[in-house]
Structure formats: C-alpha cells, structure tokens
Backbone bond lengths (Angstrom), bond angles and torsions (degrees), N, CA, C in turn:
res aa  C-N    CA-C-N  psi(-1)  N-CA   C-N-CA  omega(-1)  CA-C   N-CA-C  phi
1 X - - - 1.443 - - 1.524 110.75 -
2 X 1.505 118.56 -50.53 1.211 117.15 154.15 1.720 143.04 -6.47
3 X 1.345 92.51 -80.98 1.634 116.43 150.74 1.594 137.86 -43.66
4 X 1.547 109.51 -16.38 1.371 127.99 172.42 1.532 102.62 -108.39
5 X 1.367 142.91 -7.74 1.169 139.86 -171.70 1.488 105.71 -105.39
6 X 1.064 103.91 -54.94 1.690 134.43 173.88 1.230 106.20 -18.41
7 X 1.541 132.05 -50.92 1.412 124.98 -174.38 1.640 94.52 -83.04
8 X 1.000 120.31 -56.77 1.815 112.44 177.58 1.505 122.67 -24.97
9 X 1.291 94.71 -36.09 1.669 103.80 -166.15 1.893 97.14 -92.59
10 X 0.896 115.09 -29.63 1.661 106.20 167.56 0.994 101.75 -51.84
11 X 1.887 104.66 -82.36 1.848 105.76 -177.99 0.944 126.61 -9.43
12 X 1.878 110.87 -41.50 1.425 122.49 -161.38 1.756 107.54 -66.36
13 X 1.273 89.73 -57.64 1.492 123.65 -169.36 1.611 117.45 -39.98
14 X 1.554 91.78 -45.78 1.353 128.02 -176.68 1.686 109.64 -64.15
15 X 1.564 98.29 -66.56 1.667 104.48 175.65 1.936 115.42 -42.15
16 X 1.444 91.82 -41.96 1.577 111.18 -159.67 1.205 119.93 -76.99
17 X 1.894 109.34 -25.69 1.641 129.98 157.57 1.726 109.48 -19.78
18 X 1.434 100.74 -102.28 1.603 114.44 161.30 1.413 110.89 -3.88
19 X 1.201 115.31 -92.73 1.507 109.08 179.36 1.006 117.10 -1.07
20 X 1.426 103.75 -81.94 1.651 134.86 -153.27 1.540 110.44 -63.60
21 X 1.558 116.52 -32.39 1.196 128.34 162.72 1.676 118.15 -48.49
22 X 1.161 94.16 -61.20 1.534 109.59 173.91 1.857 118.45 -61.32
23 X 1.135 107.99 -30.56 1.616 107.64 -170.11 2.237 92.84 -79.07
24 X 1.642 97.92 -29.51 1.738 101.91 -172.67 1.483 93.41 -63.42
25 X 1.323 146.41 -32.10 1.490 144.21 -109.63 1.729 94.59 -132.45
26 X 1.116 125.04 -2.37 1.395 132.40 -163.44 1.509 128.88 -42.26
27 X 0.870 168.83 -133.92 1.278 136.82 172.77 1.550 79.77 -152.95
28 X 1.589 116.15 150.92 1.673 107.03 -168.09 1.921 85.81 -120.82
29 X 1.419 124.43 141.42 1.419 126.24 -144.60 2.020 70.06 -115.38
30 X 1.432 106.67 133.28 1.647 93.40 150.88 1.640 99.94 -125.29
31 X 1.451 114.32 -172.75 1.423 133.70 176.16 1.350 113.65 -93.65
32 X 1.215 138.81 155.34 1.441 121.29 -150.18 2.226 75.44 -171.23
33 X 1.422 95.39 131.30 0.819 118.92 165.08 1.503 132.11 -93.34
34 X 1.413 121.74 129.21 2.164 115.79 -177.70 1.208 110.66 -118.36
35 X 1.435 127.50 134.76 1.633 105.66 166.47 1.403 84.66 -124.80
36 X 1.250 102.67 133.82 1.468 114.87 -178.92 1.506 120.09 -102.75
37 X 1.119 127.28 152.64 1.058 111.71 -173.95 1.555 129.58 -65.46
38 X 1.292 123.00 157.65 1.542 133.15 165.55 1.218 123.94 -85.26
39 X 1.384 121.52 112.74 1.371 131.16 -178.17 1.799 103.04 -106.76
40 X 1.331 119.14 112.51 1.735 112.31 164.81 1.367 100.42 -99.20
41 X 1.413 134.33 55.40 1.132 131.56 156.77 1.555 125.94 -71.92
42 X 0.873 148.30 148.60 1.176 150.13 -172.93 1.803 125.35 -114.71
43 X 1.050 147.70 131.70 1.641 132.28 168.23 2.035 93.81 -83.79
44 X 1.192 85.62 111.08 1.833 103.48 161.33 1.307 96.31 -32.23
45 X 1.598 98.13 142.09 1.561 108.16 174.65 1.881 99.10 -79.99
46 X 1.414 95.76 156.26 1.116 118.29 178.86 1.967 108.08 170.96
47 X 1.342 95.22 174.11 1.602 109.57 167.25 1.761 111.04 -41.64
48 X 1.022 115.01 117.91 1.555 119.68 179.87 1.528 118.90 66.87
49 X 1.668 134.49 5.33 1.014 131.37 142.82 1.545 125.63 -8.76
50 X 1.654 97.62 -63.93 1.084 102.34 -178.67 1.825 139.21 -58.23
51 X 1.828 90.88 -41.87 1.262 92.65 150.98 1.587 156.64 -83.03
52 X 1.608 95.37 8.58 1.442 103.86 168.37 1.377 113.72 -93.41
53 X 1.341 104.83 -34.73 1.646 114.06 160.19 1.587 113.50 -29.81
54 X 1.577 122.45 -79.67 1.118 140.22 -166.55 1.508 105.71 -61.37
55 X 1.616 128.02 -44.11 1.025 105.69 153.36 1.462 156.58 -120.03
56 X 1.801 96.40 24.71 1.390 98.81 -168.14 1.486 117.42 -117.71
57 X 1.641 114.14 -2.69 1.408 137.92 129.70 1.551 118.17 -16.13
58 X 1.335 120.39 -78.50 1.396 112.65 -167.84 1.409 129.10 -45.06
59 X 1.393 94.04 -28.71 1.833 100.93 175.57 1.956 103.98 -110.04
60 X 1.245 117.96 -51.09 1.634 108.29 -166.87 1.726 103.24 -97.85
61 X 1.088 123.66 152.69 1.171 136.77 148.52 1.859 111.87 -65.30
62 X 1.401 100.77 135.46 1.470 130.43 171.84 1.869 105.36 -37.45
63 X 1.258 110.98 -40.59 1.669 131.43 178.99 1.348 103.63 -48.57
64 X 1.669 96.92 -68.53 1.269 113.10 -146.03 1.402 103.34 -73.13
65 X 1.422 118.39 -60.16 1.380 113.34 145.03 1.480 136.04 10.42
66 X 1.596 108.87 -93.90 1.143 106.19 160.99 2.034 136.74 -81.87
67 X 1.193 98.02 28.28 1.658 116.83 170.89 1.636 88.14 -93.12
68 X 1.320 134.21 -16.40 1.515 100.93 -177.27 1.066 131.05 -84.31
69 X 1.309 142.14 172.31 1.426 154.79 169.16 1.658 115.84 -40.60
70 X 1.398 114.81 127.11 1.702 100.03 178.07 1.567 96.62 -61.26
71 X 1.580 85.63 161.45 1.687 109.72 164.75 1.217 117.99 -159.47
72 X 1.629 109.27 170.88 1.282 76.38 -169.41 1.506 116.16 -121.37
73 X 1.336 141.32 -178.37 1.307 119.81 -144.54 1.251 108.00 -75.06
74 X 0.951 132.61 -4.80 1.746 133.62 168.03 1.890 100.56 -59.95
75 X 1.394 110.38 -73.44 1.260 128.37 -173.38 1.970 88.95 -48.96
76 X 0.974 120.36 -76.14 1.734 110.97 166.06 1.379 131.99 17.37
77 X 1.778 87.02 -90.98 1.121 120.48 163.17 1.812 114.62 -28.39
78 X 1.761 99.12 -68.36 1.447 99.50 -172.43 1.384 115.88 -64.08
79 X 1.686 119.59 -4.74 1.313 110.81 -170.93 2.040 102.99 -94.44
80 X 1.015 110.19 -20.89 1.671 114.22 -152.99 1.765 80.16 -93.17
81 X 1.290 113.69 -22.46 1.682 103.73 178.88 1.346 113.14 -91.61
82 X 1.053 124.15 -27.61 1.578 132.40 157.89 1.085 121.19 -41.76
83 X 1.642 108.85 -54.90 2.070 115.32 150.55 0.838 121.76 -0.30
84 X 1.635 97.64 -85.16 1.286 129.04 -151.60 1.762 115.64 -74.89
85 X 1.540 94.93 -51.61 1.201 97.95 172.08 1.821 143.91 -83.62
86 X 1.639 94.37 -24.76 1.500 106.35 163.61 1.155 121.72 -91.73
87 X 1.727 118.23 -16.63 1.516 120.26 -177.34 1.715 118.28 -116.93
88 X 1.593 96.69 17.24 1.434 93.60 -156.07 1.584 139.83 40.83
89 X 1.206 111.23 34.52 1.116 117.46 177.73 1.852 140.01 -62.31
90 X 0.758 143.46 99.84 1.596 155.70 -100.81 1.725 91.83 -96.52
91 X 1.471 119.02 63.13 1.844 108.20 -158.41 1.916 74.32 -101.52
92 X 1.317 88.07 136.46 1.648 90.03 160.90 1.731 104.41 -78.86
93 X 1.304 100.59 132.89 2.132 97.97 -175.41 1.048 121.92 -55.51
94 X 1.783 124.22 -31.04 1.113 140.14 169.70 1.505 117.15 -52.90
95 X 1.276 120.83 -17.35 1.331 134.30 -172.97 1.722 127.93 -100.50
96 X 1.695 99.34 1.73 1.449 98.62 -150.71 1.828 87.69 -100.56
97 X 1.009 109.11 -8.59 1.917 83.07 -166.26 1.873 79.37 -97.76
98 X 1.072 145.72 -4.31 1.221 135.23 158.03 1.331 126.48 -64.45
99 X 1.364 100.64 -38.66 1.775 118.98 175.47 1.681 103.80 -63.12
100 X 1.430 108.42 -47.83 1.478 120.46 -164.17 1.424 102.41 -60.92
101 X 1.958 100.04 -42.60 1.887 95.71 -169.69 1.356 96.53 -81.85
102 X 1.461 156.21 4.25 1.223 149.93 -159.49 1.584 79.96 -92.94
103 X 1.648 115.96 -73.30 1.201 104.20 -132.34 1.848 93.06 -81.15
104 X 1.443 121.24 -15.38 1.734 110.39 155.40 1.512 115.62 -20.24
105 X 1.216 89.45 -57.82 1.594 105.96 -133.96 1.928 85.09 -89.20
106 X 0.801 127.17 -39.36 1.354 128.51 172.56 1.531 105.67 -72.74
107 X 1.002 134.40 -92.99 1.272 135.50 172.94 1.159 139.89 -85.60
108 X 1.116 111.37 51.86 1.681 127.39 -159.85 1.366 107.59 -107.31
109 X 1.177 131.73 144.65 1.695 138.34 168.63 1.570 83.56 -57.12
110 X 1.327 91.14 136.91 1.651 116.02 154.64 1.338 114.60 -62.76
C-alpha cells in the first residue's frame, strides 16, 4: 500500500514546497515616522479665499498653490474637477465655482 501512495505524497510535498517558502519569506511591516514640512502661507484675502481655504488645504499647501502657472478659468475649471473627480478630492460642490473664480482671479491669464 505504501508503494501506491508514495508517489501521491511527493506530488503532495512538491505542490506544498512553494507555499511554505512563501509563508517563511513574509514581509515584516514596520511604523515609520514623517514630519512634513510647515508652510504659514496664506491664499490673499479676496472673493472665495475662503473657500479654497476650507477645501484646498487638506491636500496642497497655500505655496504650492499659488507657485503655479496662470490659467485661465476654463483650464481652472478642468483642474479643480480633476480633484475631485480623479483624486477624490473632498470639494464641497457648493464651493467649486468660488474656488474656480479665486484661482481666475488670482492666477489667471490676463
């Protein structure tokens, strides 16, 4: 009976190798600390300040923001919906044609 099982249990052995390789090989997760930098930059007061503040803070800095290229509110437009929609970005909707005229009117092609 031995002798008729015997190759099964290689097969077995064989299939089950791999595994076992993989369960030894595990990947060890640690905690990793960031301090990121501090920006006290501000968006200049103006018309809709407020709402780029409230929502365009959580992800960009005030800097970085305004370090970009004019555009113009069309091009705007397509960027604050790109946010929202390719990055999930948390814009309350009520807030976006304020955001759009902020950053016009701030950084907008003449």
């Amino acid at each position: 009976m031995l002798p008729r099982i015997l190759p099964a249990i290689a097969l077995l052995a064989i299939a089950v190798a791999p595994a076992a390789a993989v369960a030894k090989a595990a990947v060890e997760l640690n905690s990793v600390s960031l301090e990121l930098p501090f920006g006290d930059r501000t968006f200049p007061p103006g018309p809709g300040s407020d709402a780029i503040t409230r929502n365009c803070l959580a992800c960009h800095s005030a800097g970085m923001v305004l370090n970009q290229p004019a555009l113009s509110r069309q091009a705007w437009a397509a960027e604050v919906n790109k946010m929202i929609h390719s990055y999930d970005a948390p814009v309350v909707p009520g807030d976006v044609d304020a955001i759009v005229g902020y950053l016009a009117a701030t950084k907008g092609t003449k």
